[in-house]
Structures are given as structure tokens and as C-alpha cells.
MIZA-428582 format. One record per residue (C-alpha): x negated, y negated, z negated; residue in three letters. Coordinates in steps of 0.5 Angstrom, whole numbers, plus 500, padded with zeros to 3 digits. Each point is the difference from the previous one (the first is absolute). Layout:
N
XYZALA/...
//
This chain:
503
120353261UNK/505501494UNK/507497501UNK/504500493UNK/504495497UNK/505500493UNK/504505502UNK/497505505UNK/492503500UNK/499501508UNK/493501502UNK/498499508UNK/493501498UNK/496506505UNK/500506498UNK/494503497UNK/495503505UNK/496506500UNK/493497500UNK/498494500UNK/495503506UNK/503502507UNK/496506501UNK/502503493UNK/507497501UNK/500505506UNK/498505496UNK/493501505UNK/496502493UNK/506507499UNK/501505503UNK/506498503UNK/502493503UNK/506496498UNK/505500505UNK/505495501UNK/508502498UNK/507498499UNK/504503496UNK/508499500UNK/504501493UNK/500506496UNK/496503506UNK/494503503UNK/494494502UNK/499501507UNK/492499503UNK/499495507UNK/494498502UNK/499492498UNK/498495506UNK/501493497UNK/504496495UNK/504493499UNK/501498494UNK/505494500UNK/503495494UNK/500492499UNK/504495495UNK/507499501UNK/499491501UNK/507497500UNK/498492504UNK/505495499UNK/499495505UNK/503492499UNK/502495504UNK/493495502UNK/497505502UNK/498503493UNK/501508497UNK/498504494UNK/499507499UNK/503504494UNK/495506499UNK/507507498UNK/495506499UNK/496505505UNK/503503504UNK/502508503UNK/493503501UNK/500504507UNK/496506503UNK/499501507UNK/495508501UNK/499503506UNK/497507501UNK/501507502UNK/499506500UNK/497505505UNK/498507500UNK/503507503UNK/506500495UNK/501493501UNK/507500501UNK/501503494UNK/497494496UNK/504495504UNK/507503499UNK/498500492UNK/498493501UNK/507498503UNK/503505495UNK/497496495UNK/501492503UNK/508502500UNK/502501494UNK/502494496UNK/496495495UNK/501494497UNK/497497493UNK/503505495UNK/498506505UNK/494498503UNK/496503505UNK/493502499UNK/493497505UNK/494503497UNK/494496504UNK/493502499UNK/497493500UNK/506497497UNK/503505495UNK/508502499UNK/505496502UNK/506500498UNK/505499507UNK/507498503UNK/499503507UNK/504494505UNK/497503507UNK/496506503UNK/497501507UNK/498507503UNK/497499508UNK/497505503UNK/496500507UNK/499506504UNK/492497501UNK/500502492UNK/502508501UNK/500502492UNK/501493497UNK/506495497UNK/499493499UNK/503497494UNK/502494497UNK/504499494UNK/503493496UNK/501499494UNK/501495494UNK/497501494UNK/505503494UNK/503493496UNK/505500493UNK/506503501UNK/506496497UNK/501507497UNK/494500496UNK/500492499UNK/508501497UNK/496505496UNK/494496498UNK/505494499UNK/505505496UNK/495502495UNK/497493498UNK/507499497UNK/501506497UNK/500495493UNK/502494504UNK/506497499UNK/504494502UNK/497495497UNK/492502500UNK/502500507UNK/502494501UNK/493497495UNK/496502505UNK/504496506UNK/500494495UNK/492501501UNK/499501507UNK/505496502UNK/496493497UNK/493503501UNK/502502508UNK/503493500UNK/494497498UNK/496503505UNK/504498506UNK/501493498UNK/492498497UNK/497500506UNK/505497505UNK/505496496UNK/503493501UNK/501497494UNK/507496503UNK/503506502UNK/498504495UNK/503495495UNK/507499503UNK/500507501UNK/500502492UNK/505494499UNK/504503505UNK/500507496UNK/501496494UNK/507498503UNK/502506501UNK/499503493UNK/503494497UNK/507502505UNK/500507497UNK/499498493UNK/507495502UNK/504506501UNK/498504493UNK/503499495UNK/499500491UNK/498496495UNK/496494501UNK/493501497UNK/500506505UNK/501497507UNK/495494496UNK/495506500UNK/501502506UNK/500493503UNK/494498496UNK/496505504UNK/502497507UNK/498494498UNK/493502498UNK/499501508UNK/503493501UNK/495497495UNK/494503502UNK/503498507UNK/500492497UNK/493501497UNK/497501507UNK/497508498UNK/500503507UNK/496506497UNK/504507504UNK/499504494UNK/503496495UNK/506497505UNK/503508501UNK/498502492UNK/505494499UNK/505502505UNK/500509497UNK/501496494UNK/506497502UNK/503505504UNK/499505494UNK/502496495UNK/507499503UNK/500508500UNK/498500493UNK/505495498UNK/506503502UNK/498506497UNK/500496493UNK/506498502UNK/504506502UNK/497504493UNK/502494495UNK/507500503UNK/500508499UNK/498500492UNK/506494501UNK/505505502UNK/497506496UNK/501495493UNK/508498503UNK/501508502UNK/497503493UNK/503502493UNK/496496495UNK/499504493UNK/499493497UNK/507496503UNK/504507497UNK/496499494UNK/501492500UNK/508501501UNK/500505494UNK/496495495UNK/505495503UNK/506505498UNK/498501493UNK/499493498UNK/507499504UNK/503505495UNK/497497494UNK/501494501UNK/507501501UNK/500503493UNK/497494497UNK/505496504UNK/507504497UNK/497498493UNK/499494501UNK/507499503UNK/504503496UNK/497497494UNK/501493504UNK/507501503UNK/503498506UNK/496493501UNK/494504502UNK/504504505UNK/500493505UNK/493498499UNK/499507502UNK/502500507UNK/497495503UNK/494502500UNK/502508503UNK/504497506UNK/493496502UNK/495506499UNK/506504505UNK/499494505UNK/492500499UNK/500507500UNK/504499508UNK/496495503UNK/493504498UNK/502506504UNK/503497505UNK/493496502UNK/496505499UNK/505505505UNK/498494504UNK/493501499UNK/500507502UNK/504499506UNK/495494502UNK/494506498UNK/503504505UNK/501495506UNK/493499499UNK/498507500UNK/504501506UNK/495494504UNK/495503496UNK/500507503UNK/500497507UNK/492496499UNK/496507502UNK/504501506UNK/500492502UNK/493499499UNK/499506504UNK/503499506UNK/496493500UNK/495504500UNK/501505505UNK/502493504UNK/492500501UNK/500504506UNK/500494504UNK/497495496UNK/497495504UNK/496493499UNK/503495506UNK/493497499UNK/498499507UNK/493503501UNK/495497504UNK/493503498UNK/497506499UNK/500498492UNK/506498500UNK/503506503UNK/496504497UNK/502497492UNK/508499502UNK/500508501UNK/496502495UNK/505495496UNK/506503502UNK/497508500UNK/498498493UNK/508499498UNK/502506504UNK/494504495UNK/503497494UNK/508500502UNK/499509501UNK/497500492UNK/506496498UNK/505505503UNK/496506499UNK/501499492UNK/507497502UNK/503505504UNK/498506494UNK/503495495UNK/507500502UNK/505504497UNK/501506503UNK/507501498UNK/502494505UNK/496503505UNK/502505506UNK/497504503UNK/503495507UNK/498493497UNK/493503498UNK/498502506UNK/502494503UNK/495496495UNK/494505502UNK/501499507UNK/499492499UNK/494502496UNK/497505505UNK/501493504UNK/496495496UNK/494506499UNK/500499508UNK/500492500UNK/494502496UNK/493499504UNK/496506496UNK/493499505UNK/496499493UNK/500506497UNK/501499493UNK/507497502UNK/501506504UNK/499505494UNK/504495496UNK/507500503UNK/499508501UNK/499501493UNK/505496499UNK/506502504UNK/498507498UNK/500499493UNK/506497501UNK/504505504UNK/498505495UNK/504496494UNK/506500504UNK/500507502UNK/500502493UNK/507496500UNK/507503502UNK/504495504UNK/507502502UNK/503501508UNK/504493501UNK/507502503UNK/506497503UNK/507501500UNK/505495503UNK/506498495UNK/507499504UNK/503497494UNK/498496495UNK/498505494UNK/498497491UNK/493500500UNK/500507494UNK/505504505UNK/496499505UNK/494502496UNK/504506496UNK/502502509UNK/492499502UNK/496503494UNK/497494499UNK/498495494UNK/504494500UNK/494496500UNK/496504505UNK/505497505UNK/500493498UNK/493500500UNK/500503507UNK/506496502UNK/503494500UNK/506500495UNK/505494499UNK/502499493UNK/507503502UNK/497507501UNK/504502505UNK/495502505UNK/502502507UNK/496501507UNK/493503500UNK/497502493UNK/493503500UNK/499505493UNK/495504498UNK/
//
């Protein structure tokens, strides 16, 4: 048998025989007969005399039992195949033989340094030794028992890291989290279809639907953005209404949902940069616009000293007036757009805060739990693949979230507690089908190589005695300004004292 999945290429299957005849897998037709061995690692196969064979595996059944007298059985793979051999060996310098035979069982093996059980009717098996006998009896002059146990060589996590490693050599973060987008509705549908309850599957999606409405409450930005996102929500709620209970579409709509609220605040945050960016540039054509402005004034008031002078005083009243209005147009239109850049900031300030708000909601997912009361198997079984279904969904979001922030406003303190929630949510995650399994490693491991590639400052802390200006503190620590009002909390007096976390 061969067991392998998305992530690992694992074979259990037997090794391959010598013959498919007993006699010629002996080697009885040679010259000289096969003789059974066991060769420990980097070393020298050592010859006994083979007496018998126990070969031992099964299947790993997770049983679940219920209340009223019921139970379901939930298949999680096969299991460690073990060895059980008892020989011997005889002979003049069988003392010889047995030392190097104990030698061999001593030395250590595991799955990347495997012993090796060459068996004439079975072939070559690649080995961990777990126990080892030797009984000898003085009726049995020239002899030694020996018996021997050991488990089959399995994947090592060093070649499953590998493995994994080399399937995201052009894996990114978001192509990673693609494939959690699939596995997740797929593996939700296969859990469901078959035993479901349709009453709870509807109230747990409604509940879903609450809680990304929650979130998109807390973001802020432009209207017709929260309407996107919003709209997608209520996709579920409507599919709801139309009584569709088919599992498929349910969790297709709720990962476009989850999504599209990742998707929005990124909209959101890129129209605010090219906002900030229009304010912060020099414009060509505002200088150009003002030097056009400046020769139409200077002509203008050329033409307008003629006509004065040949109109006389008269004119210089008339005149006037409609100076001093233009300087008070000219004042009150400055003034309101300082005040529309001034409100342009305040909301770039709640802005910046979307990624990290939505992420810790995310996050939160760890202990997500429907309080729908589950009495039979179907509905057990339908409230927990509901609630692992929006943990699955919630480590896609935050695995884009958390490469997304800005890594000038993190350190190296405050990022490292965001990653720790994330191991947490992966934990909370059931990964028994292996599609899942092999979705959230991706994912992480993609993700851990993106924020490697990051340099994140060491938070420290010094206690201020006295009240210290902002700037002076920040010229005394070597830090920017804005670092330590983004790190701490500054009042609008500036004047900081007590602890002050700086980079």
C-alpha cells in the first residue's frame, strides 16, 4: 500500500522479493544459499540463521461514541508497521557472530539513518531497532537465540520539511493561501454531505455571517467599499433565505466573504496611500498653472495702469473693491482645504489601523464555538465542521494580514506576539484530512519566509522621571518621533514621562 497525499510521497508498500518462488528466493538453484542479515548504519551486514517472522500494521480508527447508545468511526491513516524476527546462530565461532550481532543492534536508528533487515523471503527492509533479546541455554552448547523488534522506517520531519520546503520554492503567500481557499470548501463538503443537519448547518452559517459583519463594523473607509464588502456577507444570509443547504456553495460563499474583507481593506489602504502621495508631491503643472497665473497678473496690470491713468481717479475707487474680495476668497479657500487635508489625516490615521483591527478579530478564531446544542451524530458532526471551517478560512485571512502590515510599525517584540496567536489558531485547527494538513503547513511556512525577509527593530524600554517634549526625548533615545508615538500612547501636550517603549 502507498500512502501519500498533496504534501508527502510516503510508500508502506513491501519491499521488493527476490522471487516470486521460495525456493529460488533461498537461493537453492546457486551455488550458495541467501542467508538472512542485519546491517546497522554505515556498517557491515551481519549473518543469523532466520527461524520466523511476525509482520504487524492496521489502521489508525478514531471512534467516537455518543450519547443513546450510538458511535462513528473516523478512518486517520495506517499505521506504524512492526517487525518481530527470531533466529540464531550456531556454529564453532558462534560467539563471534553473536557479539557482532549485539554490536550492530546498539547502534542507533531512526527514520533518516535507518537500519537494514535483508530477509530472504521478504527482501530488504529498511528498520528502527526498539528491542533485541539474546537467550542462550547451557542444553544448546554452540547456539544463541535471538530475537529482535523493530518498526518499519517511516518519513522523517526532516525529509517532510524537505518535501514541503521544495514545493514552495516559487510559493508565495498568496498562491499558498489559493490553495487553502479549495481545500477548505472541498473538505468541508466532504465532511457535511453525508451526515448533515440541515438546521444546524443553517444557523451555524447564519452565525458566521454575524461575526464577519462585526468585523467589517469596526473598518473604516469609503462607503461603496464597507457596501462591497457588506454585500458579500449578505450573499450567505441570502442563500440562507433561499433555503440552499448544499455545503459547497454555503462555505464558497462564506471564503468569499472572509476574503473579500481582506480584499477591501487593501483597497482601502492603496487609495489612501495615492491620496497622501497626491498631497506629498511636487506637481509640474501647479508650478506651471501659477506661472501662467503670474504673467496674466503682470499683463493685466499693465492694461489696467493705462486705462487708469487715462480714466483718472474715478477709477481707482471702482477698483477696489473687487481686490479686497478676491483676498478674502483667496483666504477662505485655503482655509477649507487646510481643513480637508487635516480631516484627510485623521482618517488615514483610523485607516492604518484596519489591517491590524481586522486581524486580531481574526486571530480571535482560536476559540471559535457555535452554542448550538449537539444532540445527534449529525448534528455533532455538522456544528464541528462549521466552526473548523471558519478557523480554516480565519488562518487564510490572517496569513495575508500579517505579511501585509507595515513592517516600519512593527518590532521585532510585537511581532512575535502576533505569531505566537497564529501558531494558536493553526493548533485550533482539526487538519485530520490531509488536504487541510498540507494547506495550513504551506501556508505558514510560506508565510514565515516572507516575514524572515523583514527586518524588525528590538523594542526596549527606559523609564522617564520627569516630564520630557516629545523631540527632546526623541533626539536623547535616537529614535524618530513618529516611532514613539506610533509605539506609545502621546498626549497632545507631548510631554511623555514614565515608561517609553523605542526601537
Amino acid at each position: 500500500m502507498s500512502t501519500s497525499n498533496s504534501a508527502l510521497n510516503f510508500d508502506s508498500s513491501l519491499p521488493r522479493t527476490y522471487s516470486d518462488s521460495w525456493r529460488e528466493a533461498y537461493g537453492q538453484s546457486e551455488d550458495s544459499h541467501r542467508l538472512s542479515s542485519y546491517q546497522a548504519p554505515s556498517g557491515e551486514p551481519v549473518i543469523f540463521a532466520y527461524d520466523s517472522i511476525s509482520l504487524g500494521g492496521g489502521q489508525n480508527v478514531d471512534t467516537a461514541e455518543y450519547p443513546y447508545g450510538f458511535w462513528s468511526n473516523t478512518q486517520l491513516g495506517e499505521k506504524a508497521q512492526t517487525i518481530k524476527v527470531k533466529g540464531h546462530v550456531i556454529g564453532e565461532k558462534y560467539i563471534a557472530e553473536r557479539n557482532k550481532l549485539v554490536t550492530a543492534f546498539q547502534v542507533a536508528t531512526d527514520d533518516d539513518n535507518p537500519g537494514t533487515l535483508d530477509l530472504p523471503l521478504w527482501g530488504r527492509f529498511k528498520v528502527v531497532v526498539t528491542n533485541w533479546n539474546v537467550d542462550e541455554e547451557r542444553a544448546k552448547t554452540g547456539l544463541s537465540d535471538i530475537s529482535i523488534e523493530l518498526v518499519r522506517a517511516g518519513y522523517s520531519d526532516t525529509k517532510r520539511f524537505e518535501a514541503v520546503s521544495s514545493n514552495l520554492t516559487a510559493l508565495n503567500v498568496e498562491s499558498a493561501v489559493a490553495d487553502l481557499k479549495s481545500a477548505a470548501v472541498s473538505s468541508f463538503a466532504v465532511a457535511v454531505e453525508k451526515s448533515k443537519d440541515t438546521a444546524t448547518l443553517a444557523s451555524g452559517f447564519g452565525k458566521i455571517t454575524k461575526t464577519l459583519a462585526s468585523i467589517v463594523g469596526r473598518v473604516q473607509g469609503a462607503i461603496s467599499k464597507l457596501n462591497d464588502m457588506t454585500n458579500k456577507i449578505n450573499a450567505i444570509t441570502s442563500l440562507i433565505a433561499q433555503g440552499v443547504r448544499a455545503p459547497k456553495e454555503l462555505a464558497q460563499a462564506v471564503v468569499s466573504a472572509a476574503f473579500g474583507i481582506v480584499a477591501g481593506i487593501m483597497e482601502i489602504k492603496n487609495a489612501a496611500d495615492e491620496t497622501a502621495s497626491y498631497f506629498m508631491r511636487d506637481s509640474d503643472s501647479d508650478s506651471d498653472s501659477s506661472g501662467s497665473a503670474s504673467n496674466s497678473s503682470s499683463s493685466g496690470s499693465s492694461g489696467s495702469g493705462n486705462s487708469t491713468s487715462s480714466s483718472g481717479s474715478s477709477g481707482n475707487g471702482s477698483s477696489t473693491s473687487p481686490s479686497g474680495s478676491s483676498t478674502s476668497s483667496s483666504r477662505s479657500s485655503s482655509s477649507a482645504g487646510t481643513s480637508n487635508i487635516a480631516s484627510e489625516i485623521v482618517e488615514e490615521q483610523f485607516i492604518k489601523r484596519n489591517e491590524k483591527n481586522v486581524l486580531m478579530n481574526f486571530l480571535t478564531a482560536t476559540n471559535y464555538e457555535l452554542d448550538d446544542e449537539a444532540i445527534t451524530e449529525q448534528q455533532y458532526n455538522t456544528k464541528s465542521a462549521v466552526e473548523n471551517l471558519y478557523k480554516v478560512v480565519a488562518f487564510g485571512a490572517v496569513s495575508q494580514l500579517l505579511t501585509k502590515l507595515d513592517s516600519t510599525t512593527q518590532t521585532y517584540e510585537s511581532q512575535k506576539g502576533l505569531w505566537a496567536l497564529f501558531e494558536k489558531l493553526e493548533d485550533s485547527i482539526d487538519k485530520e484530512d490531509s488536504d487541510i494538513y498540507a494547506a495550513v503547513e504551506n501556508c505558514r511556512i510560506a508565510c514565515a519566509q516572507t516575514l524572515l525577509s523583514y527586518n524588525y527593530d528590538m523594542e526596549l524600554t527606559r523609564h522617564i522621571k520627569r516630564e520630557m517634549p516629545l523631540l527632546t526625548l526623541a533626539l536623547y533615545l535616537g529614535c524618530d518621533a513618529d516611532r514613539i508615538r506610533s509605539l506609545n500612547a502621546v498626549s497632545d501636550s507631548f510631554l511623555i514621562k514614565g515608561d517609553v517603549i523605542y526601537v
